[in-house]
N, CA and C of each residue as an Amber inpcrd file, in Angstrom:
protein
   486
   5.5970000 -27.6650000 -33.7260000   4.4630000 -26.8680000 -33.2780000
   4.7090000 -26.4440000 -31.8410000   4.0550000 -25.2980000 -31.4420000
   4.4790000 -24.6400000 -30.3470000   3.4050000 -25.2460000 -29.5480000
   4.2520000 -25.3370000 -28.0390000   3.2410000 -25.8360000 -26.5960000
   1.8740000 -25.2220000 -26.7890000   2.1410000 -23.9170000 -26.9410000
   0.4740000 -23.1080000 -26.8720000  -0.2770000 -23.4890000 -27.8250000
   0.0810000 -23.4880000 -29.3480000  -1.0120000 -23.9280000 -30.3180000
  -1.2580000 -25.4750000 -30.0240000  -0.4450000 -26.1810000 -29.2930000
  -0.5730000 -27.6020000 -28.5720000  -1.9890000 -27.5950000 -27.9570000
  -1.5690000 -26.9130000 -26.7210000  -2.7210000 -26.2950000 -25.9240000
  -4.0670000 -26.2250000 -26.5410000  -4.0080000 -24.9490000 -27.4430000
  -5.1030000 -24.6180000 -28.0840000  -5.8760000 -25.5910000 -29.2000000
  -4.9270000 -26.2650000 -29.6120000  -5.5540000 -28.0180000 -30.6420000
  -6.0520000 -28.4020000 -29.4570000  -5.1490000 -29.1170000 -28.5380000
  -6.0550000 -30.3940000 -27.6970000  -7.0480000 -29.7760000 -27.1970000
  -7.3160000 -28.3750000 -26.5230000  -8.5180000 -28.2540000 -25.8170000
  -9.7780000 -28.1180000 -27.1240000  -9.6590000 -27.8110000 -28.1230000
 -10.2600000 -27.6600000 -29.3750000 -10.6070000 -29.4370000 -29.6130000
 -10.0990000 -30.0850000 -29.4100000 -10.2180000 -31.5080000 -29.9950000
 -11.3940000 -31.9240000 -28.8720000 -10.9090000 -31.7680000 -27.4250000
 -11.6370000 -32.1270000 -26.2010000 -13.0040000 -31.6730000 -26.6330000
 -13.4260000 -30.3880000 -26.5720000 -14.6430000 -29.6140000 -26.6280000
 -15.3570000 -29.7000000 -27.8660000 -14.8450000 -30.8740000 -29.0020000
 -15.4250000 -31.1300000 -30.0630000 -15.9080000 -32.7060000 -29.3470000
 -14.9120000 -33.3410000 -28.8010000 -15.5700000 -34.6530000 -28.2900000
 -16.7300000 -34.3970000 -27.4330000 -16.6770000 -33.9550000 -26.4890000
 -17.2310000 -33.6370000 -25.4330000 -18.3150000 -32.5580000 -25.3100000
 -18.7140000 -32.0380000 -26.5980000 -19.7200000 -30.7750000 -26.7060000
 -20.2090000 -29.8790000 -26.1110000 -19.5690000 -29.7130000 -25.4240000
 -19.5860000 -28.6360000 -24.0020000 -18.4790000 -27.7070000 -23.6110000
 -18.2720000 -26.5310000 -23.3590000 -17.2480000 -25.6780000 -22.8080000
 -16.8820000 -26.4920000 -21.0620000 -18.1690000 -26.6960000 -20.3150000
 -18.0140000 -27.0420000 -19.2820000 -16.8160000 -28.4690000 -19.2580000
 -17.2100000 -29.2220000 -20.6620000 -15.9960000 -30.3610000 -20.3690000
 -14.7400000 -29.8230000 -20.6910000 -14.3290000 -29.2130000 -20.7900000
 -12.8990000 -28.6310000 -21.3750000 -12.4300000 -27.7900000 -20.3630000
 -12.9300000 -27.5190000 -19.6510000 -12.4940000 -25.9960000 -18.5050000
 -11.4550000 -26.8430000 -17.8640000 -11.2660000 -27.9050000 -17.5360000
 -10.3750000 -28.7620000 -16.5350000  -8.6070000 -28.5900000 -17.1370000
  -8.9540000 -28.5380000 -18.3980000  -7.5010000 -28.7100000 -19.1790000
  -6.8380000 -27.7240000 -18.9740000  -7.6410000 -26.3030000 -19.7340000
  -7.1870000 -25.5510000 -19.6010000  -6.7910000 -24.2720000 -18.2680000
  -7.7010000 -24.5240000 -17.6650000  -8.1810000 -23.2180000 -16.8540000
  -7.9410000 -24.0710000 -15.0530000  -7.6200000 -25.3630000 -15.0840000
  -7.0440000 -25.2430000 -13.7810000  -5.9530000 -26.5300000 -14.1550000
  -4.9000000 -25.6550000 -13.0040000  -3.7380000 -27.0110000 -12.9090000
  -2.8840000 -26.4000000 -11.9710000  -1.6110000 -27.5710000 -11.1450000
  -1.3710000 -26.8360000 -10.2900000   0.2710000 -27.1310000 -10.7200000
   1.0140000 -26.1600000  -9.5500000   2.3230000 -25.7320000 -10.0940000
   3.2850000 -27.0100000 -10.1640000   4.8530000 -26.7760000 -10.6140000
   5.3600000 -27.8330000 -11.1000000   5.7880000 -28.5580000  -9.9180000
   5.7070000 -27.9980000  -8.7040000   6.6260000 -28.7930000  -7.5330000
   5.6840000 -30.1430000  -6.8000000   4.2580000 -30.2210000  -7.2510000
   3.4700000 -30.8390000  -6.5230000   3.8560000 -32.5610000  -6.8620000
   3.9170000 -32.8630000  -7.4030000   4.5900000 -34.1790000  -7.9320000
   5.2600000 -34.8430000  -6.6900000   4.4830000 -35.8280000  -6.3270000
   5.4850000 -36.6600000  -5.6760000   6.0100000 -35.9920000  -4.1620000
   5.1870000 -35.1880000  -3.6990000   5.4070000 -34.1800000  -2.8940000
   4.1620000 -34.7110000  -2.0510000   4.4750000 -35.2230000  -0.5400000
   3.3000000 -35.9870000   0.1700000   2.9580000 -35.2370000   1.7550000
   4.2200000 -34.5490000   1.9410000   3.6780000 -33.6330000   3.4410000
   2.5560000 -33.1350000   2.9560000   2.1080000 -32.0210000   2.3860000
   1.0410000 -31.7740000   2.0430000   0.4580000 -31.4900000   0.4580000
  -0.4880000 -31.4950000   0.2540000  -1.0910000 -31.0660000  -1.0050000
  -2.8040000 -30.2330000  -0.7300000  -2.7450000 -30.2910000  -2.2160000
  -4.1270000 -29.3460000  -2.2150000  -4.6760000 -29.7170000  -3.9180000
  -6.0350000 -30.4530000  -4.1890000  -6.6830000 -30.3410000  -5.1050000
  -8.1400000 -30.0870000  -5.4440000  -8.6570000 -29.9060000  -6.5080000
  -9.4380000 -29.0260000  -6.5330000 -10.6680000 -29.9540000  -6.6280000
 -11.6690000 -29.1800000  -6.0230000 -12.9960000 -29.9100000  -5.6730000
 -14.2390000 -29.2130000  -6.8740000 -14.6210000 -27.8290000  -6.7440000
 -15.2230000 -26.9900000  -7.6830000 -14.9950000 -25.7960000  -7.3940000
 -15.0800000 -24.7970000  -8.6630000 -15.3790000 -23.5540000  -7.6760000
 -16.4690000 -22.4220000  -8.5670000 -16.6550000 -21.4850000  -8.2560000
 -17.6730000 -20.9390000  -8.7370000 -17.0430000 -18.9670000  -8.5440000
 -16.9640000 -18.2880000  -9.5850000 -17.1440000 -19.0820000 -11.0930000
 -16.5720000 -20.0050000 -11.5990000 -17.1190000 -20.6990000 -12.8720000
 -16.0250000 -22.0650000 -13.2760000 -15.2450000 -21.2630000 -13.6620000
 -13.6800000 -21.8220000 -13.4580000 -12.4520000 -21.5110000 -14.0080000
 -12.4700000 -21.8310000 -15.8240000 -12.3240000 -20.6560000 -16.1030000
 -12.0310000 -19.8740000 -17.8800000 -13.1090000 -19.3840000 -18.1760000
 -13.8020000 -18.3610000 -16.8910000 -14.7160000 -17.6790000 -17.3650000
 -14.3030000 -16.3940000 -17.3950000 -14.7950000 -15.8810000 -18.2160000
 -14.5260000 -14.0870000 -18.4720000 -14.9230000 -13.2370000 -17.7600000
 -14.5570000 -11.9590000 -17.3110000 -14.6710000 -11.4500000 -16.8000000
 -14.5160000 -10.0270000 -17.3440000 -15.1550000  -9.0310000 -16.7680000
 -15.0910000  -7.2760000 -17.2330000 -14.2350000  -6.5720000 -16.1130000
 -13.2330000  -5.9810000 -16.4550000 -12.5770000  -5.3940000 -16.1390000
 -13.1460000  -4.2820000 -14.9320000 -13.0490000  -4.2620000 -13.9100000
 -13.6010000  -3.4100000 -13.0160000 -15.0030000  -3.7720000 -12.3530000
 -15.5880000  -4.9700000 -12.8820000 -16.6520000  -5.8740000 -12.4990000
 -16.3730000  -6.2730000 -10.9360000 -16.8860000  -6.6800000  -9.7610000
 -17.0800000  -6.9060000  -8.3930000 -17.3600000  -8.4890000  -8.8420000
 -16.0270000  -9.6160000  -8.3240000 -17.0610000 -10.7970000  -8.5310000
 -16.6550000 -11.5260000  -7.3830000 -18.1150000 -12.5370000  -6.9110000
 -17.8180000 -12.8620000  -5.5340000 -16.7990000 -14.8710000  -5.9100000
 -15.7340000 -14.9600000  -5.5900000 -15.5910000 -16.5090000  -5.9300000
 -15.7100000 -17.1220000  -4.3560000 -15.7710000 -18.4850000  -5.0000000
 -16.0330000 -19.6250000  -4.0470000 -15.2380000 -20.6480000  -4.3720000
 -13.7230000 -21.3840000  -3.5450000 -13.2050000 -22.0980000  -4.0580000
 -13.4700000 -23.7290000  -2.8230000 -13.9560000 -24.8750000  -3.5090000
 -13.8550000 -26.0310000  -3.0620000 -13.1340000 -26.4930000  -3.5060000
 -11.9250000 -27.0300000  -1.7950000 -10.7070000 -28.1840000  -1.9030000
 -10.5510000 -28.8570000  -1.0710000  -9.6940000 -29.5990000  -1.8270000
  -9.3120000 -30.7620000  -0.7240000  -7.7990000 -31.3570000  -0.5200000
  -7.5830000 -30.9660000   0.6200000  -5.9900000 -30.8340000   1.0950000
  -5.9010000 -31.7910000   2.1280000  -4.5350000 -31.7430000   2.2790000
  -3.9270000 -32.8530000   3.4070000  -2.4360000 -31.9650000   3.9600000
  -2.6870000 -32.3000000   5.3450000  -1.2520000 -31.5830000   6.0400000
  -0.8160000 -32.9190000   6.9760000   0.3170000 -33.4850000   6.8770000
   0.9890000 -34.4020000   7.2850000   2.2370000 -34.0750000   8.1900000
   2.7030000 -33.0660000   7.8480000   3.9320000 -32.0020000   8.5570000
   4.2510000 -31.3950000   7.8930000   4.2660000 -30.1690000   9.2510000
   3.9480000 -29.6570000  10.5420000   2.5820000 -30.3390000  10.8560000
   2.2450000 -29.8180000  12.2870000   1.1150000 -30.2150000  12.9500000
   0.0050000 -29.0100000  12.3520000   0.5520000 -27.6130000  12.1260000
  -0.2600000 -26.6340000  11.9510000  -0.1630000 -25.8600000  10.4760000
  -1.3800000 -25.2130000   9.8060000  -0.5490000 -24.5580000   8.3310000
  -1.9470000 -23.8410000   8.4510000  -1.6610000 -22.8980000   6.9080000
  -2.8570000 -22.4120000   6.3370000  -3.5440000 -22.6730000   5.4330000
  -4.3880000 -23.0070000   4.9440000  -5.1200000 -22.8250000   3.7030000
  -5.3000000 -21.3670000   3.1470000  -4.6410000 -21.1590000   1.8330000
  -4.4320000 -19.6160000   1.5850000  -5.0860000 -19.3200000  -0.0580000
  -6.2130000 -18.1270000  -0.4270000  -6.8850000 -18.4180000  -1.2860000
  -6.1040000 -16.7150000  -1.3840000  -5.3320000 -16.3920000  -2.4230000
  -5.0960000 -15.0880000  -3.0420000  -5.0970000 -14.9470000  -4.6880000
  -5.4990000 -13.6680000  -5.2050000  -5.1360000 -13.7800000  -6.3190000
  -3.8810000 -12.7460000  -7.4000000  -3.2560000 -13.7400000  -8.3270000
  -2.3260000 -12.9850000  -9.3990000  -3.1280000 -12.5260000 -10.6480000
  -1.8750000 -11.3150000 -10.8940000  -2.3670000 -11.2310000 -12.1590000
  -1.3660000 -11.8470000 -13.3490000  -2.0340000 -11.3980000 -14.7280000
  -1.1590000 -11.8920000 -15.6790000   0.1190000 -12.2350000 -15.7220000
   0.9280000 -10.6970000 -15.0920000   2.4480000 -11.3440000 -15.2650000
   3.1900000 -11.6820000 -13.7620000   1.9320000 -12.3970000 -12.7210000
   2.3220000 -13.2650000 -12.1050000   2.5440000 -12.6020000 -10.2880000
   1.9810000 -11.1280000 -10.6830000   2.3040000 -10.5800000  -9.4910000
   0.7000000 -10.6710000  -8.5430000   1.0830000 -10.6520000  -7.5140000
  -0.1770000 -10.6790000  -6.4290000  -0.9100000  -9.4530000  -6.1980000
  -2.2500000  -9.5350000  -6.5850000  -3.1700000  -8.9160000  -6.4020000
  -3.1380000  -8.1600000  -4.9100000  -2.7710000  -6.6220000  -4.9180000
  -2.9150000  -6.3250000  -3.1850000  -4.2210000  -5.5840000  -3.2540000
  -4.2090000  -5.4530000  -1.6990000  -5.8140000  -5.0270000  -1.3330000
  -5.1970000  -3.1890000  -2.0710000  -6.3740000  -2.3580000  -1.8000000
  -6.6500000  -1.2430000  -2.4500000  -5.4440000  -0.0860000  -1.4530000
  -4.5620000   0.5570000  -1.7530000  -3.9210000   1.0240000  -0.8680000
  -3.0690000   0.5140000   0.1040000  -2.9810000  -0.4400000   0.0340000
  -2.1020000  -1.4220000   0.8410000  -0.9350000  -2.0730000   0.3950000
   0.0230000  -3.0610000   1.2730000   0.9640000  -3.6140000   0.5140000
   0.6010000  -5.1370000   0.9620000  -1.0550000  -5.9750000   1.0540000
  -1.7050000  -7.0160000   1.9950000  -2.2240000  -7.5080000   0.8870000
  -2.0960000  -9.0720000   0.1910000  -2.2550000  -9.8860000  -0.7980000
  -4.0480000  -9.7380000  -0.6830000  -4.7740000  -9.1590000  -1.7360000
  -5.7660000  -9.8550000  -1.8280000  -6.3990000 -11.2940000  -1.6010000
  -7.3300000 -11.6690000  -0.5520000  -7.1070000 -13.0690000  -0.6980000
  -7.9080000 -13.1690000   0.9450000  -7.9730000 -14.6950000   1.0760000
  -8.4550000 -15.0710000   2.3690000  -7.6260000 -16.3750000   2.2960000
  -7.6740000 -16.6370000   4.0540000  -7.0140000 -17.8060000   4.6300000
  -7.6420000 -18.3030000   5.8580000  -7.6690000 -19.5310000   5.7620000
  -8.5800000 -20.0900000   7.2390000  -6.5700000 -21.3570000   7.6930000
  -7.1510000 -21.4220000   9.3560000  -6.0550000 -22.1090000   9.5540000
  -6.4110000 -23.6860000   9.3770000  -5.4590000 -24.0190000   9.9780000
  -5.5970000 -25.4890000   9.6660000  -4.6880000 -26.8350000  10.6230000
  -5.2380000 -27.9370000  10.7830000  -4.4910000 -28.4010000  11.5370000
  -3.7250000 -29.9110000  10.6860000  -2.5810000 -30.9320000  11.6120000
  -2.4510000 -31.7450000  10.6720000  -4.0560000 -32.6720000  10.4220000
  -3.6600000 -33.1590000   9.4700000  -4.8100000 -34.1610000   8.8100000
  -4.8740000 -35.4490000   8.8310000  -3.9920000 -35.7830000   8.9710000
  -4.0790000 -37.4620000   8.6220000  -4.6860000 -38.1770000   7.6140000
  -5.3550000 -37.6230000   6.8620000  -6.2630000 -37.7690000   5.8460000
  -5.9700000 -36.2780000   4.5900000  -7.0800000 -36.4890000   4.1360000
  -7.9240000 -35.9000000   2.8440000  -9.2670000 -35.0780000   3.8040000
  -9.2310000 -34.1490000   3.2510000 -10.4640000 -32.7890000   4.0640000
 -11.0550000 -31.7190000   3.0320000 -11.6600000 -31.4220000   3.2900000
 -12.2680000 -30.4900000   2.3160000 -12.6450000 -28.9510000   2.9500000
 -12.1410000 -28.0940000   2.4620000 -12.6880000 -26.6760000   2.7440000
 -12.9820000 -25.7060000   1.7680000 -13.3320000 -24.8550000   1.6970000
 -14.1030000 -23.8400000   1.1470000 -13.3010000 -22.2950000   1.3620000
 -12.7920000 -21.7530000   0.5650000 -12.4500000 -20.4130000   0.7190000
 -13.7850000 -19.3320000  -0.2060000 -13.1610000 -18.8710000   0.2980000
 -14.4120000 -17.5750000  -0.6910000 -13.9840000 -16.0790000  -0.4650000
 -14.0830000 -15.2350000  -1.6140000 -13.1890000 -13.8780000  -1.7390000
 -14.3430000 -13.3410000  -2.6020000 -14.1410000 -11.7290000  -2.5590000
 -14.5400000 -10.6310000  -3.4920000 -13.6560000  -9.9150000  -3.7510000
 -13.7070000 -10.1410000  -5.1510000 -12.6160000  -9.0580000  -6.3080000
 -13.0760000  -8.1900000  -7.3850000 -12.7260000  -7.4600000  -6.9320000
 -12.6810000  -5.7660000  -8.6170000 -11.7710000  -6.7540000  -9.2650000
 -12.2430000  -7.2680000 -10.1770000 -11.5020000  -7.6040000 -11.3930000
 -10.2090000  -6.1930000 -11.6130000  -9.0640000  -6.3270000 -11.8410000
  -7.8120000  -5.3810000 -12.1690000  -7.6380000  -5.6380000 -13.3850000
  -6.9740000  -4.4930000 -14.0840000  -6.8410000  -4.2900000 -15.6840000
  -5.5560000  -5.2360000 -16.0510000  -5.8100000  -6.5680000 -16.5790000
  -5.1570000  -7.6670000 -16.8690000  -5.4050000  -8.3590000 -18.1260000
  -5.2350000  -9.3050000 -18.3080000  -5.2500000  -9.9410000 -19.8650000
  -6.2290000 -11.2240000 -19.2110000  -5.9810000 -11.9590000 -17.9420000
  -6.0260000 -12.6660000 -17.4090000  -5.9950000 -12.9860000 -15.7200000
  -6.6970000 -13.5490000 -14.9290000  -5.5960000 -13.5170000 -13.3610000
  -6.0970000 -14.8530000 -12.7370000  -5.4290000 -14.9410000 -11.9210000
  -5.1260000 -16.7760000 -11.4250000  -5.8080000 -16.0930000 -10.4560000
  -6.6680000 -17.1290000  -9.4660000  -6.7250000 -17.7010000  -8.0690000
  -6.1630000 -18.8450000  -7.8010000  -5.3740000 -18.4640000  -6.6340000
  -4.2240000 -19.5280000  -6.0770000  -4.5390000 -20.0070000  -4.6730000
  -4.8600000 -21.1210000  -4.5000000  -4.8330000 -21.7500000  -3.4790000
  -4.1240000 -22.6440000  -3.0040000  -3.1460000 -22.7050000  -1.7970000
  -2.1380000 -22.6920000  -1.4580000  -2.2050000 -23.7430000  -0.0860000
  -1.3920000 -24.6450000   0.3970000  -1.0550000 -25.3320000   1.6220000
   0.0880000 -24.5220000   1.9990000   0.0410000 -23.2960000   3.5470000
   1.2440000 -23.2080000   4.0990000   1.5850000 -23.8340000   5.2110000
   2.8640000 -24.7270000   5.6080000   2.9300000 -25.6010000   6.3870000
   3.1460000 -24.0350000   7.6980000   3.1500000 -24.1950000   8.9070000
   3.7000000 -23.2860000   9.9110000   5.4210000 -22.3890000   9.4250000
   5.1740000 -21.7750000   9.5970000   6.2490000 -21.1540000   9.3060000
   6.9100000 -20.7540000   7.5720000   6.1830000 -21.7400000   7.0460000
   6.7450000 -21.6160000   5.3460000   6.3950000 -20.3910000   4.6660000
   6.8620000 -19.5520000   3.7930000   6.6590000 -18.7460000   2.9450000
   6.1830000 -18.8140000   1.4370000   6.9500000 -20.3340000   1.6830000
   6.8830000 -20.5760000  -0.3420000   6.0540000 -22.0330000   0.0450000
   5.4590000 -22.5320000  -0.6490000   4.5850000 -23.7570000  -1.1660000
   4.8170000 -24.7070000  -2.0060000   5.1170000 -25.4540000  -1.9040000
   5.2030000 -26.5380000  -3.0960000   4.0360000 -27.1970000  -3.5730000
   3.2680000 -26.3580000  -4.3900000   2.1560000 -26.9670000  -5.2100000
   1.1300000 -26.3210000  -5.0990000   0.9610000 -25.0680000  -5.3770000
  -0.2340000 -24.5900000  -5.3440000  -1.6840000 -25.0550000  -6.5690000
  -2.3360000 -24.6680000  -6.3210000  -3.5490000 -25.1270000  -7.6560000
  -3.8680000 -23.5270000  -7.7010000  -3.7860000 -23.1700000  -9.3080000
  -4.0020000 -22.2250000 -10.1750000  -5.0690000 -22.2220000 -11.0740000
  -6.4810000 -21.5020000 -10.8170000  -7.6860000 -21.1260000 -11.5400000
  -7.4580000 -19.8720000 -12.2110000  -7.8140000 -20.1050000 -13.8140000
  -7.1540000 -19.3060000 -14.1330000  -8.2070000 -18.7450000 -15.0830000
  -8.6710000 -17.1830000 -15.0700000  -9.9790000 -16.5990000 -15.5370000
  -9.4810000 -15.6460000 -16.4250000 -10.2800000 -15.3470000 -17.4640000
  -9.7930000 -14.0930000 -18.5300000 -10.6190000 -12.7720000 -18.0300000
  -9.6310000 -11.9950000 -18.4070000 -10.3990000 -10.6270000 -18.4050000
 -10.3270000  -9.6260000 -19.7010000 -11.5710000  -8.7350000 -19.8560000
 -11.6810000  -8.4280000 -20.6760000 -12.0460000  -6.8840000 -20.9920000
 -11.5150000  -5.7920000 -21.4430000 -11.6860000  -4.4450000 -21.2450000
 -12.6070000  -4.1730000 -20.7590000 -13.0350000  -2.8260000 -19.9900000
 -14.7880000  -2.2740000 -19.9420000 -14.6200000  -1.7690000 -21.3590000
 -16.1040000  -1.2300000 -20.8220000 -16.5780000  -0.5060000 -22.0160000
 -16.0280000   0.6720000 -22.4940000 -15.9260000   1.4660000 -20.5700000
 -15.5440000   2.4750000 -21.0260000 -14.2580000   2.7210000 -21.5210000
 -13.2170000   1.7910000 -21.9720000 -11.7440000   1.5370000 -22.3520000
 -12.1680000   1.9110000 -24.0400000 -11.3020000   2.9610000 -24.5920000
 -11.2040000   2.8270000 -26.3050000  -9.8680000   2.3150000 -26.5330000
């Protein structure tokens, strides 16, 4: 049997135990990428966010999100917290006319701990199957991330689409 109909049994099994869509959203609709494992300079996990992640969405719809997390920066002394979003086949959402990632970022300092922050964005839903919000630890200077957390929402034609 294939990973996906995997997928699609266990979250089907979950949401029969658990009688609720709200208990099942965790499985499917957030998780974060493969490098985070065992990976302790920094991380990032997820607190709530609104909308819940595997909710649908209309294509060309305005929706405002709100993401609660909780990260840790150990080194560097300085990074970002970075909230952008992809679409389906993985490319980054840019602003309208631009070549500038859809998305917001607040800075950040080291932690020594566990912290919690809040990003928050407005998006035109784009003509997709699907699109992630990615929230991201960048240490100073880094480009790439090891471990982002991926919310991951469906989208669904307008109306006016035949």
């Amino acid at each position: 049997m294939s990973g996906k109909k995997m997928t699609h049994i266990a979250g089907a099994v979950l949401l029969t135990v658990c009688g609720t869509a709200a208990c099942s959203y965790r499985m499917d609709a957030v998780t974060h990428s493969p490098g985070r494992i065992g990976f302790t300079d920094y991380s990032v996990d997820y607190g709530d966010a609104t909308p819940t992640p595997g909710t649908s969405f209309v294509q060309g719809e305005t929706v405002s999100f709100s993401v609660r997390v909780r990260y840790s920066l150990f080194s560097p002394k300085r990074g970002r917290l970075v909230l952008v979003f992809e679409d389906a086949s993985g490319n980054t959402i840019l602003r309208p006319g631009t070549t500038e990632a859809t998305g917001t970022a607040i800075d950040i300092q080291q932690t020594g701990g566990r912290k919690e922050a809040t990003l928050s964005h407005e998006l035109v839903v784009p003509n997709t199957l699907y699109l992630f919000a990615v929230v991201g630890v960048y240490p100073e200077g880094a480009t790439f991330t090891n471990g982002a957390l991926l919310l991951k929402y469906w989208v669904v034609p307008s109306s006016d689409e035949k």
